[in-house]
N, C-alpha and C positions, 0 to 999 in steps of 0.2 A: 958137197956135191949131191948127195942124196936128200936135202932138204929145197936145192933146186932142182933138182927133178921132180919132186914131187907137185912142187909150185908149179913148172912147165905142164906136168899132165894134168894139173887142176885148170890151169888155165883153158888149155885143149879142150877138154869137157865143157865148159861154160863155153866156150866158143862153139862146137858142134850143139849143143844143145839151142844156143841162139838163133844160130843156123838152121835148125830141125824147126824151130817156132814161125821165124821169118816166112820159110818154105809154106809152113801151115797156112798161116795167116795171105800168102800172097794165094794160095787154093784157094782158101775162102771168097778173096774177093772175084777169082775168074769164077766161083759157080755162082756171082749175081747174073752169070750172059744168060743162066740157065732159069733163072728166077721167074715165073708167072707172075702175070702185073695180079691176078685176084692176091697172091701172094704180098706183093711190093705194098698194094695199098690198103689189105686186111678185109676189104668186104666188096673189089670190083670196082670199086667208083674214083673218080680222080682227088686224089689229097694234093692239096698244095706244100702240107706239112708232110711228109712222105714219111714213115719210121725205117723205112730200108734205105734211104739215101742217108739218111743221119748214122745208122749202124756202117752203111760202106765207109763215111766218113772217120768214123771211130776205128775201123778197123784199119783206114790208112796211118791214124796218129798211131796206134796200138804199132804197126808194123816202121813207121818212122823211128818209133822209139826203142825198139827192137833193134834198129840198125844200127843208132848211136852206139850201143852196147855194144854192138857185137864190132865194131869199126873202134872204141874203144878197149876190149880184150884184145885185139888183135896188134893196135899199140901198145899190149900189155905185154905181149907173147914177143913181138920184137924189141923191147928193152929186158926180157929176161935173155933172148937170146943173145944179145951183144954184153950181159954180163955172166955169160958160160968162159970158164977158164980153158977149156980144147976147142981149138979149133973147128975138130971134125962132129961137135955136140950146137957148136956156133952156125956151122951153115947147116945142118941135117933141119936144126929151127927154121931159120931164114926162110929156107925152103918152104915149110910149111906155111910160114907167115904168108909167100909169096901166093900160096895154093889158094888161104883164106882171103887174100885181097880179092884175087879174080874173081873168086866165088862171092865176095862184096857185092863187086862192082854190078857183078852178073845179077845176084838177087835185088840192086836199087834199079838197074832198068826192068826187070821183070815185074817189079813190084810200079813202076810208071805204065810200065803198055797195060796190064792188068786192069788197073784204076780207070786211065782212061776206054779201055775198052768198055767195062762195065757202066762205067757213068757215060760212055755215049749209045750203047745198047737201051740201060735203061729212060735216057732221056727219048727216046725213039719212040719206044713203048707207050711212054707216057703221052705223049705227044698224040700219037695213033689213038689212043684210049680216047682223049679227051675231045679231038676233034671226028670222032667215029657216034660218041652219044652226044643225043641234044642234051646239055645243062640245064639249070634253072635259070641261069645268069641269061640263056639266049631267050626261053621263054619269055622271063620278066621281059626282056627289051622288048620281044616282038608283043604283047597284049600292052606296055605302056607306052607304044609307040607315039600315039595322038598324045597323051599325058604330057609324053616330054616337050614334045612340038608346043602344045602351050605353056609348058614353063618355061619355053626358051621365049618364044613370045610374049609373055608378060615380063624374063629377063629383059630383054630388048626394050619395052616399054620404058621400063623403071631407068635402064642407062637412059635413053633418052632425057626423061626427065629429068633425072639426076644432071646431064649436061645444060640442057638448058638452067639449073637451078648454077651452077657453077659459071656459065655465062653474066646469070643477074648479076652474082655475089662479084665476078672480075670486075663489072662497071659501078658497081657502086666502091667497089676497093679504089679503081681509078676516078672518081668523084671524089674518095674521102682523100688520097692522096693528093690531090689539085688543092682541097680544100686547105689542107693543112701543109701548103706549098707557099697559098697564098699569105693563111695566119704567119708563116715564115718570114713572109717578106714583110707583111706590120710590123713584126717586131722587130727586125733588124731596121724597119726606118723608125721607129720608136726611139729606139736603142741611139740612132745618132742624133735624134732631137734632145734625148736627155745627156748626151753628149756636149750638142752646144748649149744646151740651158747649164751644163756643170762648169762649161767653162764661161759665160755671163755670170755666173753667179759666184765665180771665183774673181771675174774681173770685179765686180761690183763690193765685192768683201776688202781687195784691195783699195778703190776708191774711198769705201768708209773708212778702212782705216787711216788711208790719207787724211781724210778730212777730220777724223779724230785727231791727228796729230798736230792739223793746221790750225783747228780749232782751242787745242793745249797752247799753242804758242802765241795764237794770238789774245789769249788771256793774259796771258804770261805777259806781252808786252802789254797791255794794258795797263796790269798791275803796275808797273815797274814806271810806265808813265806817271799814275797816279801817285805812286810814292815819290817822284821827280818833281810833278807839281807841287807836293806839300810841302816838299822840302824847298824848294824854291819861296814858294810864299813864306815859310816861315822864317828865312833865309831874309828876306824882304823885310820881314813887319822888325825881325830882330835888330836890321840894320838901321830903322828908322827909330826904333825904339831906343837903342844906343844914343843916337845919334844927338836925342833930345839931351 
């Protein structure tokens, strides 16, 4: 019992101490309403890099992470409380858990109006600052006035030209496309002359070969006569020769 208690009033403590930081740190950021911009921007003149916007910035992460902690204790604080063995040591907790939510919730919207009040004071400021002094930036525009006006003018030149050089280059693209529309169509009538020339030349392969074959056979009967004739006359002379 007395080692959870000791736990419960440690916790406490980290809790109230959280809470005493939180408190701090959301003061801080209400006395930016009170801030002098020579102050915000260190020598009077407009920074775009501001070092006081970046430190408000830091002081909300700082106080964000403050509040985990302390909204993490505080779910620390109600699971020590629901493991108290008496009842009346279980809600007397509770109770305060419930104290320390309010006071949560209370210090996350104080630390939002806070924020946004300072960063829309100080954007006002600045605002005021910068359109209250001439710059250098309005300077320059107004002595490079005529400047610009001719380099917008010679801009405009150069498009121009640039367009007409993008006009040539389309007609000659559509020249070289025609051109090569037309090489298109040689070759596909090319392509069907050597089409019918492949098939003449396939006919004419067959013809010879025809005619190599008619030309075999009609040796062939030749031969075959001539050996008919010889044999015939010898056929003759023998039978006459007998005969004697």
């Amino acid at each position: 019992m007395e080692a959870e208690d000791v736990h419960v009033k440690i916790c406490l403590q980290e809790i109230v101490k959280l809470d005493l930081e939180v408190q701090a740190l959301i003061q801080d950021i209400r006395e930016y309403e009170n801030t002098s911009l020579s102050k915000i921007t260190g020598d009077g003149d407009f920074n775009s890099k501001n070092p006081t916007l970046l430190s408000l910035e830091e002081l909300n992460l700082l106080a964000n992470d403050k509040l985990t902690k302390l909204r993490s204790k505080i779910k620390e604080l109600e699971r020590l409380a629901q493991e108290q063995e008496m009842e009346n040591n279980q809600n007397m907790i509770m109770k305060q858990v419930q104290t320390h939510q309010q006071a949560l919730l209370s210090s996350v919207n104080s630390l939002r109006k806070a924020k946004l009040t300072a960063q829309m004071t100080l954007d006002r400021r600045l605002r005021e600052e910068f359109f209250s002094v001439e710059s250098p930036i309005k300077q320059r525009k107004v002595s490079n006035h005529q400047a610009l006006s001719r380099t917008a003018n010679s801009i405009t030149d150069n498009l121009i030209s640039l367009n007409r050089m993008m006009a040539t280059q389309v007609k000659q693209s559509e020249q070289t496309i025609n051109t090569l529309a037309s090489s298109s169509k040689t070759v596909d009538e090319t392509h069907e002359e050597f089409k019918g020339m492949s098939g003449h030349i396939h006919t004419s392969k067959k013809l010879l070969s025809k005619y190599n074959r008619r030309e075999f056979t009609d040796r062939l009967l030749i031969i075959l006569a001539l050996v008919f004739f010889f044999a015939t006359v010898l056929y003759i002379v023998k039978k006459r020769l007998w005969s004697k």
